[in-house]
MIKOL-955377 format. One record per residue (C-alpha): residue in three letters; x, z, y. Coordinates in steps of 0.2 Angstrom, whole numbers, always signed. Each point is the difference from the previous one (the first is absolute). Example, Ala and Ser with C-alpha at 12.3 -4.5 7.8 and 13.67 -1.06 7.14 Angstrom:
2
+-----+-------+-------+-------+
| res |    px |    pz |    py |
+-----+-------+-------+-------+
| ALA |   +62 |   +39 |   -22 |
| SER |    +6 |    -3 |   +17 |
+-----+-------+-------+-------+
//
This chain:
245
+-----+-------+-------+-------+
| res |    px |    pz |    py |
+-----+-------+-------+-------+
| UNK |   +34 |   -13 |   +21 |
| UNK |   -14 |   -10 |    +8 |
| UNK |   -18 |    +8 |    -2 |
| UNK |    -8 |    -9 |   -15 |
| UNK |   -16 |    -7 |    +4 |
| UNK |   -14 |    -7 |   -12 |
| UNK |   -11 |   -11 |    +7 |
| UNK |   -19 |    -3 |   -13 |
| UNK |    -8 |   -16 |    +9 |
| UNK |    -9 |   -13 |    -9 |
| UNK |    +4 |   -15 |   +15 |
| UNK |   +16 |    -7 |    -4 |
| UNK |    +1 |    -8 |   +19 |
| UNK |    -1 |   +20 |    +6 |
| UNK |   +12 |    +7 |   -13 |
| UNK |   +14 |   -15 |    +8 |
| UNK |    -4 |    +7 |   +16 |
| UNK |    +2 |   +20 |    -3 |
| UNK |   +13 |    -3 |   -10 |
| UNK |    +8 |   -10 |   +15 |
| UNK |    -3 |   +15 |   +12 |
| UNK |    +6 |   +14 |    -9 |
| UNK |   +15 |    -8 |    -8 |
| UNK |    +4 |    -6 |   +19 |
| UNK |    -2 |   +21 |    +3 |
| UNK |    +9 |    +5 |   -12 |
| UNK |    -8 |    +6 |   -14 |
| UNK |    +0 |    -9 |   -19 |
| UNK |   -14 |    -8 |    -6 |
| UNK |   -10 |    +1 |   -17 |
| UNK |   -16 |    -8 |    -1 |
| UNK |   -18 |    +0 |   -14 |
| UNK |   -13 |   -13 |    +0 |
| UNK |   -13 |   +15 |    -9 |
| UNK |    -2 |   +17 |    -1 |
| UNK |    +6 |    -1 |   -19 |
| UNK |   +17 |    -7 |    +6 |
| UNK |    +2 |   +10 |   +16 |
| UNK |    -4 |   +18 |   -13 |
| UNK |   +14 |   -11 |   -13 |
| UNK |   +12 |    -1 |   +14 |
| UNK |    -2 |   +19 |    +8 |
| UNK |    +5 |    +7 |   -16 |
| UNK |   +13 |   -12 |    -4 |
| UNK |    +9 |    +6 |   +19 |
| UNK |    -8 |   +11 |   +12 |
| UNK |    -3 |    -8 |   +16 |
| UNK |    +2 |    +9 |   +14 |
| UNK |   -15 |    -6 |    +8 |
| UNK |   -16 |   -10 |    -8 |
| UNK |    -8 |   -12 |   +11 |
| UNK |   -18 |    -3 |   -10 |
| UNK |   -14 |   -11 |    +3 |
| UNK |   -16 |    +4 |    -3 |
| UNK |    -5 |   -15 |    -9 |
| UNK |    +9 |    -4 |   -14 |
| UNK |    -4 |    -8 |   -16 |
| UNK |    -1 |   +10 |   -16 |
| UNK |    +2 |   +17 |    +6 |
| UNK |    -5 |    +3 |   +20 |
| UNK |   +11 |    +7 |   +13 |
| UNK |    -9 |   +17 |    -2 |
| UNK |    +3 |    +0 |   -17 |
| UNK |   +18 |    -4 |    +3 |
| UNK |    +0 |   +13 |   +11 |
| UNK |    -8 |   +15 |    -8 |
| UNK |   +12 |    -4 |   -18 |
| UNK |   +16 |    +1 |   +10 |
| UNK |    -8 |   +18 |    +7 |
| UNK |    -3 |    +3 |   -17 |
| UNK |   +17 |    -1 |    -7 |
| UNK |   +15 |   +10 |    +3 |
| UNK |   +14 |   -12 |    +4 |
| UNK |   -12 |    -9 |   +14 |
| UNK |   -12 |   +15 |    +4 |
| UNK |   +12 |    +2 |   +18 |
| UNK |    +3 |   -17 |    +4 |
| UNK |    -8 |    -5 |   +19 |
| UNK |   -13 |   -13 |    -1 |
| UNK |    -6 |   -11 |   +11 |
| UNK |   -16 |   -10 |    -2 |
| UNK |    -3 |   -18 |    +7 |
| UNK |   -15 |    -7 |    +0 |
| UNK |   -15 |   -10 |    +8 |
| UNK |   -11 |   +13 |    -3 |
| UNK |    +0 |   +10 |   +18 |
| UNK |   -17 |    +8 |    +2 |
| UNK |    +2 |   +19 |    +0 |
| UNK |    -8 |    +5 |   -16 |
| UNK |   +14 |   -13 |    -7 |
| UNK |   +14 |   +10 |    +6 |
| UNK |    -7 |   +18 |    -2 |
| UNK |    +0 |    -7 |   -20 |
| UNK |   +15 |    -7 |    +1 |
| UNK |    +7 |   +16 |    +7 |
| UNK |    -7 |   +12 |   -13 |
| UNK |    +6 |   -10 |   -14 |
| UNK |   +17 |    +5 |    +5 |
| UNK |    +7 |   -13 |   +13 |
| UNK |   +10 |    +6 |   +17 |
| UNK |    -4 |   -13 |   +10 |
| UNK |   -11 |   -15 |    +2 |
| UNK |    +3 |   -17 |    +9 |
| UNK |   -14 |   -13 |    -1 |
| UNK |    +5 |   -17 |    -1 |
| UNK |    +1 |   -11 |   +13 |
| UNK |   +16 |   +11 |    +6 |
| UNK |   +16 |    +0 |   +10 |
| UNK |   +15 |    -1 |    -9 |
| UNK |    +8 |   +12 |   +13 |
| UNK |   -14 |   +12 |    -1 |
| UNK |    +0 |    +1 |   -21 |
| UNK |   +19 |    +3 |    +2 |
| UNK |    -1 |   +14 |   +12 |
| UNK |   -13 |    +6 |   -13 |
| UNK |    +9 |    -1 |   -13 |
| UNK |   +17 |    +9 |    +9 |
| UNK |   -14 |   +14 |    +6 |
| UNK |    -6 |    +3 |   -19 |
| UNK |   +17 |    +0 |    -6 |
| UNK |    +7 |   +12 |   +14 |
| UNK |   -14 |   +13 |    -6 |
| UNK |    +2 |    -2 |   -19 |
| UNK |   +19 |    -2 |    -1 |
| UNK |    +9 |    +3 |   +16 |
| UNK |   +17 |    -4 |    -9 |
| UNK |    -2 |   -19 |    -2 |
| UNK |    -3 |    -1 |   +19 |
| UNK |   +13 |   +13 |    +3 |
| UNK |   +20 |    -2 |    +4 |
| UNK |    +5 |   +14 |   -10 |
| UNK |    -3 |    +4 |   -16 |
| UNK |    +2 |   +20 |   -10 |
| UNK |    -1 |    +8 |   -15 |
| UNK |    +6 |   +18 |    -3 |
| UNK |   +19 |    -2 |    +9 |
| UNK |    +2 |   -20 |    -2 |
| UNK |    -4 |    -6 |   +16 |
| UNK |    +0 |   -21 |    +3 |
| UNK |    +1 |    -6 |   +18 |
| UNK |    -8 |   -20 |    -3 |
| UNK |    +6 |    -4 |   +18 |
| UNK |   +17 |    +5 |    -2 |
| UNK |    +1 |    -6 |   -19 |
| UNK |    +7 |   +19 |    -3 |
| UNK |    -2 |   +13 |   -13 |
| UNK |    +5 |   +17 |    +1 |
| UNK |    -1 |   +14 |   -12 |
| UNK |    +5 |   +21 |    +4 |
| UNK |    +6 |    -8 |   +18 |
| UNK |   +12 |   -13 |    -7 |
| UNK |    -1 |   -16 |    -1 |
| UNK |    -2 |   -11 |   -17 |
| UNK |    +7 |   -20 |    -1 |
| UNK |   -12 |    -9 |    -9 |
| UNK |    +3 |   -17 |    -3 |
| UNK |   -16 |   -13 |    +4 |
| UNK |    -7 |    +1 |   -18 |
| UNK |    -1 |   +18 |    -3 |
| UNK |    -7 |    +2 |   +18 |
| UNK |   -13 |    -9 |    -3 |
| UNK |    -3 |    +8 |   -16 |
| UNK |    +0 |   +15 |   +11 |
| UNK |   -10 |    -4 |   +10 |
| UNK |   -16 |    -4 |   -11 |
| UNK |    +2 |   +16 |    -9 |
| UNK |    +0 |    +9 |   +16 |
| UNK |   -18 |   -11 |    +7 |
| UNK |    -6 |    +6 |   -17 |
| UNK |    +6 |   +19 |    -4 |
| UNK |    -5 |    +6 |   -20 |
| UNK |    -7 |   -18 |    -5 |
| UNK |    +9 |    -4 |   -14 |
| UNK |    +5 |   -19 |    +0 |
| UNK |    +4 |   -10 |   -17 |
| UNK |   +16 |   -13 |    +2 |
| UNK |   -11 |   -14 |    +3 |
| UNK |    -9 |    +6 |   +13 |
| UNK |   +17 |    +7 |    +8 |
| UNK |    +6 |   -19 |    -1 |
| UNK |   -14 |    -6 |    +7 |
| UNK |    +1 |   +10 |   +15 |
| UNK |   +16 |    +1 |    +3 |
| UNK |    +6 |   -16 |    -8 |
| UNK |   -14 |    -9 |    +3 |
| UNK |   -11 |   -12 |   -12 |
| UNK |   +11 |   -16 |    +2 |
| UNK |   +17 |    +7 |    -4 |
| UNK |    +4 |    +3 |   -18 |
| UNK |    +9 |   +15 |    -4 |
| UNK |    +2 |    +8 |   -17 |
| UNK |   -11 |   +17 |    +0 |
| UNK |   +15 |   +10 |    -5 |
| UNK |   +10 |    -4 |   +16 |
| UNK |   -15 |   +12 |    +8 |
| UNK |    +8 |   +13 |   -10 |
| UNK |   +16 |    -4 |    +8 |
| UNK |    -4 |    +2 |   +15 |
| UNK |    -9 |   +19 |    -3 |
| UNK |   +17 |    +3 |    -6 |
| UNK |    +6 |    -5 |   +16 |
| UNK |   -13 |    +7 |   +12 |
| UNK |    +0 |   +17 |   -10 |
| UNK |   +22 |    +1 |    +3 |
| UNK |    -2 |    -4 |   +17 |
| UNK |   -12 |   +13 |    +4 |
| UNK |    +5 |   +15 |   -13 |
| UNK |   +20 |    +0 |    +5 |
| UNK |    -2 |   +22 |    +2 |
| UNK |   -11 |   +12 |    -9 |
| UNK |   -16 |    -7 |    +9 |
| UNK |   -15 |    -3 |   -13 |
| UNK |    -5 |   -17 |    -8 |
| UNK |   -14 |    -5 |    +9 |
| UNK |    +1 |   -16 |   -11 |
| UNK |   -14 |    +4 |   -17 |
| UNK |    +2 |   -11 |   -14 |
| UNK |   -14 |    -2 |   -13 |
| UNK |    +2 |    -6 |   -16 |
| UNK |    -7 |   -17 |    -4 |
| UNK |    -7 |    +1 |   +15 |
| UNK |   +10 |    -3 |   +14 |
| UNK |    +7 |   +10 |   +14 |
| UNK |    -8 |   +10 |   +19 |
| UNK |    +5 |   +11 |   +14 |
| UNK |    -4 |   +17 |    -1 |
| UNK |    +1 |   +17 |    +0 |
| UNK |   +17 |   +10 |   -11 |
| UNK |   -16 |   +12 |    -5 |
| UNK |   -10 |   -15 |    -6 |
| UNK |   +12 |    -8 |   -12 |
| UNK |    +0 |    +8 |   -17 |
| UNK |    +1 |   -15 |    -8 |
| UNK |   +15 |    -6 |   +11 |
| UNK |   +16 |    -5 |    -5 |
| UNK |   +15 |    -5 |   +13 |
| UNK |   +11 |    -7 |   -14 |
| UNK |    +2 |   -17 |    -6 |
| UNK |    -6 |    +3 |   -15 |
| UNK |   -14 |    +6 |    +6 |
| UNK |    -3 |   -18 |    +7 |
| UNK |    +7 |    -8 |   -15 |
| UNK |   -15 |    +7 |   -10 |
| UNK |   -15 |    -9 |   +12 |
| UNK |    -9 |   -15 |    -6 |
+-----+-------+-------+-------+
//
């Protein structure tokens, strides 16, 4: 799955532009106009990286900033600040209010993207990696191969994908709609219950021996990778499954 970015910039004419240059990079696009929006946004799907003016309209960059510290879905989330402001005392505040880097506008596309790989390649080194593991499951993004205990498990292209954005995000648990959005994308529509086909799918294709569900299913909530000692609440049936919504 492409890296998710958010982009909170009041000047519509920039948003075209960004959006243009990371979508040509290949990473997915959202975009806010405010703070209000771009905190509305966060919490709705987790970006995996917050580019954040400072000057916004209703609540500043800052703000913005300091809230999605603040809160425990966001509080990890790599944030790059870019703004007009460039004297030093600017960026030393824009540092301490939780940012990891700071661009000041006007900028090189070329240099923003290199920035934005290096922040993403300290805070999550899986999106930018080829292979992605999780206790024995292991997913080789160059070879489109996973392999579980040393043998190899045939996915077919939707549960792969599936897969895959459960592994980028190990123990999140994701509700259907978010899963479809992901993996479907926002375009396509697809009843929510054909995600639970799927997990039926994915969850045979990896558990054909006595190897642990790494799949947890959460009632009424929706369903994560994790850990067999972190799922109390997890049940591999399909009833289990049946019982969500």
């Amino acid at each position: 799955m492409k890296p998710l970015i958010l982009v909170v910039e009041d000047e519509t004419a920039l948003v075209t532009l960004l959006r243009y240059n990371l979508e040509r990079e290949g990473f997915r696009v959202m975009a806010a106009q405010d703070g209000d929006e771009a905190l509305i946004s966060a919490s709705e799907e987790r970006p995996d990286l917050v580019l954040l003016d400072w000057m916004l309209p209703i609540t500043s960059g800052l703000e913005v900033c300091r809230r999605l510290r603040r809160q425990p879905d966001t509080r990890d989330v790599p944030i790059l600040m870019l703004t007009a402001r460039g004297e030093e005392a600017d960026k030393v505040r824009g540092l301490d209010s939780g940012a990891d880097d700071y661009i000041t506008k006007p900028f090189s596309p070329a240099e923003l993207i290199a920035r934005i790989r290096a922040v993403l390649r300290r805070a999550q080194p899986q999106l930018t990696s080829e292979t992605l593991q999780f206790e024995d499951l292991a997913m080789d993004l160059a070879a489109h191969r996973v392999r579980r205990q040393g043998r190899d498990v045939h996915l077919g292209p939707t549960e792969f994908r599936l897969l895959r954005h459960l592994l980028q995000h190990p123990g999140r648990v994701f509700t259907r709609e978010q899963l479809l959005d992901a993996v479907w994308g926002h375009d396509v529509y697809v009843e929510p219950r054909t995600v639970d086909v799927h997990i039926r799918r994915l969850r045979k294709a990896l558990n054909t021996g006595d190897e642990a569900d790494l799949i947890r299913t959460v009632r009424a909530a929706g369903y994560a990778l994790d850990h067999p000692a972190n799922q109390p609440d997890s049940v591999g049936s399909e009833s289990a499954e049946a019982e969500q919504g």
